[in-house]
C-alpha positions as CSV (number, residue, x, y, z in Angstrom):
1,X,43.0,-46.9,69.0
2,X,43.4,-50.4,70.1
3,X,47.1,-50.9,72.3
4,X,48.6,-53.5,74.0
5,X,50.4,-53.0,77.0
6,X,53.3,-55.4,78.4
7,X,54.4,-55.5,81.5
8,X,57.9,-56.9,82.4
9,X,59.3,-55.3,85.3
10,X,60.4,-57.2,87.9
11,X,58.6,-60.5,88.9
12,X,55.2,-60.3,87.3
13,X,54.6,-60.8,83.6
14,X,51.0,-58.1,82.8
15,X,49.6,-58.1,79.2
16,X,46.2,-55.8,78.4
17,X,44.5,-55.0,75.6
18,X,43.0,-50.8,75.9
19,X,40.3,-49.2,73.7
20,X,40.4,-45.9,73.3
21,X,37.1,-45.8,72.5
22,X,35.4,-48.9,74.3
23,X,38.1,-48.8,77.6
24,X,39.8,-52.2,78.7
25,X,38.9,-54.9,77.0
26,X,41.3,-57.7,78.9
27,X,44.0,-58.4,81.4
28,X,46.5,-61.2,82.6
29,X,49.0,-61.7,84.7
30,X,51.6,-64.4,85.8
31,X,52.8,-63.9,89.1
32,X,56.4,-65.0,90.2
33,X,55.8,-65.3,93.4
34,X,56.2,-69.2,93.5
35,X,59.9,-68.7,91.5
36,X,61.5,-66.7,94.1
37,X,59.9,-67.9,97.1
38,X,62.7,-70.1,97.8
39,X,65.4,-67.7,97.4
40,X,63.0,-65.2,99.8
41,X,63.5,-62.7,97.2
42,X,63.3,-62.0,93.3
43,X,66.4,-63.4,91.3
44,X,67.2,-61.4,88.3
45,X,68.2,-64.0,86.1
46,X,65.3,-66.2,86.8
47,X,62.6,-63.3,86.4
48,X,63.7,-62.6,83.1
49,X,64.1,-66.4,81.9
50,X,60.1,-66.9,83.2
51,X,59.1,-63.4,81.2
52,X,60.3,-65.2,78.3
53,X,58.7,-68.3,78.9
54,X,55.5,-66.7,79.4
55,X,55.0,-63.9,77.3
56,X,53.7,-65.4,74.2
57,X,51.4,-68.2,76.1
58,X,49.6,-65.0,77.6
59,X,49.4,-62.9,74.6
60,X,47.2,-66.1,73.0
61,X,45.2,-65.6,76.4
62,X,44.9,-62.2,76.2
63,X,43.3,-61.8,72.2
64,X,41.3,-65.0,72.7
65,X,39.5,-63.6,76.0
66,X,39.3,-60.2,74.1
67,X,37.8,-61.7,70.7
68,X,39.9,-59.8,68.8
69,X,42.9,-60.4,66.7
70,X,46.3,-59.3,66.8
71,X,45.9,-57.1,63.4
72,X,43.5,-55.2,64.9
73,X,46.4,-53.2,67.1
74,X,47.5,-50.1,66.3
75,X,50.0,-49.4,68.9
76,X,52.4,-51.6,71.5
77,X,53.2,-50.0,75.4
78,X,55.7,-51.6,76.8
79,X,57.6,-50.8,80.4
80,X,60.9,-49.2,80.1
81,X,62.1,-48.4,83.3
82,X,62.6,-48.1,85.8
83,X,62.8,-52.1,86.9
84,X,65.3,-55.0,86.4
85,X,67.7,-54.5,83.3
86,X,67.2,-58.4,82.1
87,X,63.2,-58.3,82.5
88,X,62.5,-55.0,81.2
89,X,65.0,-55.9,77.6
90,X,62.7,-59.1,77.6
91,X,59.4,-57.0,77.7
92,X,61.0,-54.5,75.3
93,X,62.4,-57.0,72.9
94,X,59.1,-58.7,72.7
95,X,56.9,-55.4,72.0
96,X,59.5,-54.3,69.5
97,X,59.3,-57.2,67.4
98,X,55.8,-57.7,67.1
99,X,55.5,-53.8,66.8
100,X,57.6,-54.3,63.7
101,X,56.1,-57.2,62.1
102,X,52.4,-55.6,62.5
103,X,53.8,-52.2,61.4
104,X,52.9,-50.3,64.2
105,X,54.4,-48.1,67.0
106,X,55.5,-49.3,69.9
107,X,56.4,-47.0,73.0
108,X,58.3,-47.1,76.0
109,X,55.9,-46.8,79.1
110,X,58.0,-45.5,82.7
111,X,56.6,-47.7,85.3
112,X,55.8,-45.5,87.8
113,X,54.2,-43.4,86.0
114,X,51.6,-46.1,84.8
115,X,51.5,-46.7,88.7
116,X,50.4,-42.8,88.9
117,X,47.4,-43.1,85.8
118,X,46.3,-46.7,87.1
119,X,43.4,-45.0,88.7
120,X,42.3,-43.4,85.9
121,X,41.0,-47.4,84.3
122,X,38.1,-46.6,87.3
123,X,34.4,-45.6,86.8
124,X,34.9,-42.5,89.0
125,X,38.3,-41.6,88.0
126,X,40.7,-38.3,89.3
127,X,40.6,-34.7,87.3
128,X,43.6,-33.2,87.2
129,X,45.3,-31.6,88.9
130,X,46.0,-33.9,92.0
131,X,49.0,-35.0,94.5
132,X,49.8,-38.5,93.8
133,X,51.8,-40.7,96.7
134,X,53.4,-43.7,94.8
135,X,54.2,-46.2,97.8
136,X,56.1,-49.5,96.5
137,X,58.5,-51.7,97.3
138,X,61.1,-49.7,95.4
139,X,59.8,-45.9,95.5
140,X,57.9,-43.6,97.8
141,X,57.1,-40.7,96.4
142,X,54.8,-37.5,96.4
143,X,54.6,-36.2,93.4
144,X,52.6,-32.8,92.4
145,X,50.5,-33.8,89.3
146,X,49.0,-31.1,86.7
147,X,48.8,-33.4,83.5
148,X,50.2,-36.3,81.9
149,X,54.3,-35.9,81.7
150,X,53.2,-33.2,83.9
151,X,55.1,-33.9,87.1
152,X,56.9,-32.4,90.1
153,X,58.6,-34.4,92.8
154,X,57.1,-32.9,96.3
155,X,59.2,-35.1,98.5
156,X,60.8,-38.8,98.3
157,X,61.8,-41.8,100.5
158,X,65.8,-40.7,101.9
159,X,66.5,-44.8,102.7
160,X,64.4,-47.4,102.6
161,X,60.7,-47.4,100.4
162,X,58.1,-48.2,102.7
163,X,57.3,-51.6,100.3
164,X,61.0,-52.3,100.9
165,X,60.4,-51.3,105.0
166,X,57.6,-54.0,105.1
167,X,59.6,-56.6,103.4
168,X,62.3,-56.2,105.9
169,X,60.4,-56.4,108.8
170,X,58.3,-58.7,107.2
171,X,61.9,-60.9,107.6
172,X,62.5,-59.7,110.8
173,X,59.0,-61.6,111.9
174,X,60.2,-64.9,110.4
175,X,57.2,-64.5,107.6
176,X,57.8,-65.9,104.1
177,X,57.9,-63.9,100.7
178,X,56.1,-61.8,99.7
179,X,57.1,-59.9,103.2
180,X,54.9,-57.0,102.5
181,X,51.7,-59.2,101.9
182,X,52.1,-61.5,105.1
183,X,53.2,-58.8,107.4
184,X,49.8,-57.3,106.8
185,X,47.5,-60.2,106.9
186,X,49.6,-61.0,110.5
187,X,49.0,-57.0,111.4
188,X,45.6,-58.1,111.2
189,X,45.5,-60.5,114.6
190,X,47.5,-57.8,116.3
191,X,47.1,-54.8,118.9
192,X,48.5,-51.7,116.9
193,X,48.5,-49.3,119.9
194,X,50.1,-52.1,122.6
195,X,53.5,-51.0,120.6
196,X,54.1,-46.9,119.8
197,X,56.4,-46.7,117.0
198,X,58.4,-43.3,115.6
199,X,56.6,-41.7,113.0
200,X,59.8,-40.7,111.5
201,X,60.6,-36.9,110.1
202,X,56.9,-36.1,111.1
203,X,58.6,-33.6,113.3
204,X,60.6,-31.3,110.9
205,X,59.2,-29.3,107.9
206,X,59.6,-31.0,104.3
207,X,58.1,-34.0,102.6
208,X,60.9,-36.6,102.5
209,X,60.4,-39.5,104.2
210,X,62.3,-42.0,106.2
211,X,61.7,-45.7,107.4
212,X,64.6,-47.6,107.5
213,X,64.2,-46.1,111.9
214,X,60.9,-48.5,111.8
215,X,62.6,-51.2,110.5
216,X,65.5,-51.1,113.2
217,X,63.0,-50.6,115.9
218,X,61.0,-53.3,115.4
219,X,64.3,-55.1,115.3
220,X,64.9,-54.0,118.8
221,X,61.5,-54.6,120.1
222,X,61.5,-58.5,118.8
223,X,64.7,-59.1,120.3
224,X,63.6,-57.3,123.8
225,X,59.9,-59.1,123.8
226,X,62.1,-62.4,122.9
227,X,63.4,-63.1,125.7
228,X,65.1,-66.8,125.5
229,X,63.5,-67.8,122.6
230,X,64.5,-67.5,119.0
231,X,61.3,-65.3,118.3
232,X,58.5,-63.6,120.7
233,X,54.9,-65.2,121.1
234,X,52.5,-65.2,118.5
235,X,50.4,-62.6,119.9
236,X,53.2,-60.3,120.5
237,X,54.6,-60.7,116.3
238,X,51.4,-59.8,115.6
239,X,51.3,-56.5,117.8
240,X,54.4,-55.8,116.7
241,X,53.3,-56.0,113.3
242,X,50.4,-53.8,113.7
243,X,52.0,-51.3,115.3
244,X,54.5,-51.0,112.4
245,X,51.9,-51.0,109.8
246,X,50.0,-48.5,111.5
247,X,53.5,-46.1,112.1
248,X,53.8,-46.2,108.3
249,X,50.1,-45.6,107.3
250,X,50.0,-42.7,110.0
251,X,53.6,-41.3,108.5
252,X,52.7,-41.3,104.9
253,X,48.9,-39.8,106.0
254,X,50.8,-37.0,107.6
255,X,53.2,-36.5,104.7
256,X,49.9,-36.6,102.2
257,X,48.1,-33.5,104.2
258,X,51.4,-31.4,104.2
259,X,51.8,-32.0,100.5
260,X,48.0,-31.4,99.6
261,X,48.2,-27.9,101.5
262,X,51.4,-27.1,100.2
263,X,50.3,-27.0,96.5
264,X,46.7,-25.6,97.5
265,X,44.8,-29.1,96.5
266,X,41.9,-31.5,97.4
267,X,42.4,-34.4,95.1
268,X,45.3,-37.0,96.8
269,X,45.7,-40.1,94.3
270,X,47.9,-43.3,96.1
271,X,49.1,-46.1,93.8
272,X,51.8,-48.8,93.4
273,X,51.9,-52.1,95.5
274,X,51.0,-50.8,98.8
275,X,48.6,-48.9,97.9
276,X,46.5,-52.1,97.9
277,X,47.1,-52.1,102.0
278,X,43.8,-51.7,103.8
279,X,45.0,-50.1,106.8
280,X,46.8,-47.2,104.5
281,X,44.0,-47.0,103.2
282,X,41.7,-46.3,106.0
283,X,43.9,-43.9,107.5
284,X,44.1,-41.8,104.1
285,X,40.7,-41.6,103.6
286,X,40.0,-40.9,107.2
287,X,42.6,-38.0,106.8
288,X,41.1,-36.7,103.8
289,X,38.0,-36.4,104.8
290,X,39.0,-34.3,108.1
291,X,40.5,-31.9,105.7
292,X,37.3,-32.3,102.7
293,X,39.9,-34.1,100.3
294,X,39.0,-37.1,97.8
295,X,41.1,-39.9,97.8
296,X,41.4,-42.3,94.7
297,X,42.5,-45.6,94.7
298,X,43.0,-48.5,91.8
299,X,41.6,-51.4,92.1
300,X,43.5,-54.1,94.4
301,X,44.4,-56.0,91.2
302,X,45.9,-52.9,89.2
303,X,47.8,-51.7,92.4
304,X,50.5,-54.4,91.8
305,X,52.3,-54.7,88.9
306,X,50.5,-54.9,85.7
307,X,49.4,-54.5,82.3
308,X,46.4,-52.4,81.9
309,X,48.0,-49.4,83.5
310,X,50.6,-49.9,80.6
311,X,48.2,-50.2,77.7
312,X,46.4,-47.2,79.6
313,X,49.5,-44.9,79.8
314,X,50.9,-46.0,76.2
315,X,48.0,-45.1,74.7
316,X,48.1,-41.4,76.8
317,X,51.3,-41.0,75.0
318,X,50.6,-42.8,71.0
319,X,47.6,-40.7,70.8
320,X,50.0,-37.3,71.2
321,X,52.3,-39.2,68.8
322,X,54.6,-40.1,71.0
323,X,56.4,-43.0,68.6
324,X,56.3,-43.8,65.2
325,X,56.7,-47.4,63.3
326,X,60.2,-46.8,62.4
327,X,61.7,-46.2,65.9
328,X,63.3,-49.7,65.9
329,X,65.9,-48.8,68.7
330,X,65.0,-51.2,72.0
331,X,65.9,-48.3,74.7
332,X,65.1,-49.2,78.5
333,X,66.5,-47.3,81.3
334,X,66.6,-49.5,84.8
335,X,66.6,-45.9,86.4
336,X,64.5,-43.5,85.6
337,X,63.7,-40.5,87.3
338,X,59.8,-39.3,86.8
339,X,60.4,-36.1,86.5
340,X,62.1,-36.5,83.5
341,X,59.2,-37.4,81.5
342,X,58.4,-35.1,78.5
343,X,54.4,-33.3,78.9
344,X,51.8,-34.7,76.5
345,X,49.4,-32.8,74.7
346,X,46.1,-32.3,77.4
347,X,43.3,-32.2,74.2
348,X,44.8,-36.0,73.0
């Protein structure tokens, strides 16, 4: 099977071509980032107006890198849901049609859970069954994973997502958008143990998790380390910085080990956007391996938003027949809980 996989989420345009037989053959993204930067935040409307802008330019990218042509497809991914209502009718819209003009399926993709199988594009990738912790800037999650479809939600974020945590305190700092990004490349410069932050609900049983507390306490240390001035010295942003990133990482570490003993398994599997964070990292895999787990990560570039993980989880689902050619209907569902995705057939 040869499947294309779109991508149209939020604020990042992902097209990828999958082989079921020779892997991923190619990959492209537009990022946004330039778009919203002035508005220090995604606008809706704009996001889908530049999905439609760009869509067909990078589908001519995408078969021309490959060296294959469009008739060669025999099925379309497309995201869904969750996501932005306008951007994810624009990606759906778009595989629909030229699912219907090839006469092919197309399928509906749920974001998250192409977050969840991204690590599975890898040379080394997980064997089921694993814990998965999908950390974003709209979901934090621990999920208990047997299968494809095959999901139970272990605990979840009670406020803010720890993407949507960075961001904030990312503006707290003064530091442009992408918050998330810049807070960690300033975390970086810093002292992450001159500042001790909460690790919020570390203290009570359960696997929910809370950090819209780290976002108001950095808000009170900046304005205490301030003094007469509109923002504290370099130095001290930076600290401050650190010591949040390093308060999430530790949190969501902590989290991780309860979940992995509390379903009896070894394999922990972290994906979405801040996933790519090198600090979380670190302090996962330094957890893990106190405890003999494995940890798998996606490559930086298929942490983010993206296409590949799309074609990679469409083709999961077209392969147990998951669509046909005549399902016309173009169905996307801004929220979508995971759980509520139907099981696939393990042997496809």
């Amino acid at each position: 099977m040869l499947v294309l996989g779109i991508e149209s989420s939020c604020d990042e345009t992902g097209l990828a071509l999958y082989c079921s037989e020779r892997g991923l053959l190619a990959h492209n993204i537009y990022s946004q980032v330039k778009l919203h930067k002035a508005f220090g935040g995604v606008v809706p409307e704009l996001a889908s107006r530049d999905h439609a802008r760009k869509l067909l330019p990078l589908l001519g990218e995408l078969f021309a890198s490959a060296g294959v042509d469009q008739r060669e497809l025999t099925g379309i991914a497309y995201t869904a849901g969750p996501g932005l209502m306008g951007a994810l009718l624009v990606g759906a819209s778009f595989a629909k049609s030229l699912a219907w003009t090839l006469g092919i399926p197309a399928v509906g993709v749920h974001h998250m859970e192409g977050h969840l199988l991204a690590p599975m594009l890898e040379a080394q990738p997980p064997a089921f069954p694993f814990v998965a912790l999908l950390v974003s800037g709209g979901h934090t999650q621990l999920v208990a994973v047997e299968g494809v479809g095959r999901y139970q939600t272990l605990g979840e974020s009670v406020d803010d997502a720890a993407g949507e945590a960075f961001d904030k305190t990312a503006k707290l700092l003064d530091l442009d958008y992408p918050g998330g990004p810049n807070l960690a490349a300033l975390a970086e410069r810093g002292d992450s143990r001159r500042f001790v932050f909460p690790r919020p609900m570390t203290d009570r049983p359960g696997l929910d998790f809370s950090f819209s507390g780290l976002k108001t306490f950095a808000r009170n240390l900046i304005a205490a380390e301030r003094g007469e001035q509109p923002l504290p010295s370099p130095q001290t942003m930076a600290d401050i910085a650190a010591g949040f990133e390093l308060a999430v990482a530790e949190t969501l570490a902590i989290k991780c080990r309860r979940a992995l003993a509390q379903v009896a398994m070894e394999r922990l599997v972290i994906a979405g956007g801040v996933s790519a964070n090198a600090t979380l990292r670190r302090v996962l895999g330094a957890a893990l391996e106190k405890i003999g787990g494995q940890l798998y990560c996606a490559r930086h570039e298929f942490c983010t938003d993206n296409g590949a993980m799309i074609a990679y989880a469409g083709w999961r689902r077209l392969a147990a027949g998951g669509a046909s050619a005549e399902q016309l209907a173009v169905e996307v569902r801004p929220r979508w809980p995971l759980d509520e995705l139907p099981p696939i057939n393990e042997s496809a």
